[in-house]
N, C-alpha and C positions, 0 to 999 in steps of 0.2 A: 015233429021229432022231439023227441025229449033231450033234454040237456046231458042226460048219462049217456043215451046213443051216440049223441055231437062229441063227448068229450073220446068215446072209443074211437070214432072214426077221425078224429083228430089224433089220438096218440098212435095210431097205425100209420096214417097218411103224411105224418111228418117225419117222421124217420124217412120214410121209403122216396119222400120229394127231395128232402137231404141226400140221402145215397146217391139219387140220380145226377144232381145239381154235381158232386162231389166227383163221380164219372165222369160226366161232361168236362167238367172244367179240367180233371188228368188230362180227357184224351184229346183234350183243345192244346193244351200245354204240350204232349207229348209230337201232336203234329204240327205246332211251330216252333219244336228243337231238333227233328227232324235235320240231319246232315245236310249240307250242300250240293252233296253229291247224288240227291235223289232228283236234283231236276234237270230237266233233257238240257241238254250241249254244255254240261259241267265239264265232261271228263274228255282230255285227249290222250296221245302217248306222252306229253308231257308231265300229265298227273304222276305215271309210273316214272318217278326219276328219283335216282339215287340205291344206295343199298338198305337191301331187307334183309333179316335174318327171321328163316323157315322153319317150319319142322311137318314135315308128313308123316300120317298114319294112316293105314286100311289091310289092304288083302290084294294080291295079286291074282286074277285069277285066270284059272284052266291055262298055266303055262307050261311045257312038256318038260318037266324032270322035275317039279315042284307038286305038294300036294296042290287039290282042287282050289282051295281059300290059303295061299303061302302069305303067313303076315308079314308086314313091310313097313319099315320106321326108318325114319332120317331126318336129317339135320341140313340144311344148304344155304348159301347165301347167293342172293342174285342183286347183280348191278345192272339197273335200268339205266340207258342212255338218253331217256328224254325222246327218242327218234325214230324207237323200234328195233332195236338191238339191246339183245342183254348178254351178260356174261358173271358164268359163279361157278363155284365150287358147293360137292354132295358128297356127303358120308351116309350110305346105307346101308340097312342089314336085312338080309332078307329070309323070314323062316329062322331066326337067329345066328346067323352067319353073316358076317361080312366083306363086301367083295374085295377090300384091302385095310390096312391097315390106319387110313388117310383117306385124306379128301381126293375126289378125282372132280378136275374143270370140265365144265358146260358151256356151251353158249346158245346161240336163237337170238330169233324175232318175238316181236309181239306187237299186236296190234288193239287198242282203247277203242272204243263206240262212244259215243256223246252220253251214250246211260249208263255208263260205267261198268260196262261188262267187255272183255275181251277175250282175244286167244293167242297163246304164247303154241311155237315150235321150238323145242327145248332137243339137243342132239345129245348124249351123254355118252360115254366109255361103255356105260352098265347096261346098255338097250341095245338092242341091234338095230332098233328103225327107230325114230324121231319120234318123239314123246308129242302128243296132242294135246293142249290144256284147254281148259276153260276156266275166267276165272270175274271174277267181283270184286270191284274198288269198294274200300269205304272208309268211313272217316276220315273225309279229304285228301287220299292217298297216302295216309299214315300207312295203312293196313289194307292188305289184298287177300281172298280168300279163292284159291282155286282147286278143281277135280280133274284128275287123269282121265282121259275120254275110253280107253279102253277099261278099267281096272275100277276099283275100289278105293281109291287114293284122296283121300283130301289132305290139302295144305294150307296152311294156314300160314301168313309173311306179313312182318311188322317192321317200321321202317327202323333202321339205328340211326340212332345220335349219337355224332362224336362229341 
């Protein structure tokens, strides 16, 4: 091989061993900063303790006097007791309209799995049957992220500091 061949494949194949080394080392980095809460039997109803302040958005849908996709925004705060009961207050609007002028109380249950996923029974003024959640711990139970099981609804709940 000639020395102008060695120095082309040298100035290709350093870059490209750099890039890799460079990857690797991100995604070594980024999977032991990885949350607490990704490893099994982190999470209990414990983790959910204290109040969050919410906000959901989506689409309500195929509900009888609302169009097909009626949009839906709100604002709530839920107070976890640590035990599987919660209790809050929700301001929503729904299709641009809202159903008072104020907040109207909620309460429920909820129950944590060890991998940080649960599900809240949420009863409200604004629903006629008991709302079904699903939702996702993270960042140490700062922050929960949950979907309405019928609907189009994600929420998003981050813990307050007084």
């Amino acid at each position: 091989m000639t020395t102008a061949r060695i120095s082309k494949i040298l100035k290709t194949a350093i870059p490209i061993t750099i890039a890799c080394v460079l990857f690797a080392s991100g995604c070594s980095a980024m999977a032991q900063s990885t949350p607490a809460q990704s490893h099994e039997g982190h999470c209990s109803n414990r983790t959910l303790s204290g109040e969050y302040g919410c906000s959901v958005q989506g689409f309500l849908l195929n509900i009888p006097g609302l169009p097909p996709e009626a949009t839906f925004v709100g604002v709530t705060t839920s107070t976890f007791d640590g035990k599987g009961n919660l209790t809050g207050t929700e301001h929503v609007v729904v299709n641009g309209s809202s159903f008072n002028p104020g907040f109207d109380a909620n309460s429920g249950t909820y129950s944590v799995n060890p991998d940080c996923t649960g599900t809240a029974v949420v009863n409200t003024p604004n629903s006629p049957v008991p709302l079904n959640l699903y939702f996702v711990i993270v960042d140490d139970g700062r922050e929960f992220r949950q979907a309405l099981n019928t609907d189009a609804l994600l929420t998003v709940c981050k813990r307050i500091k007084w």
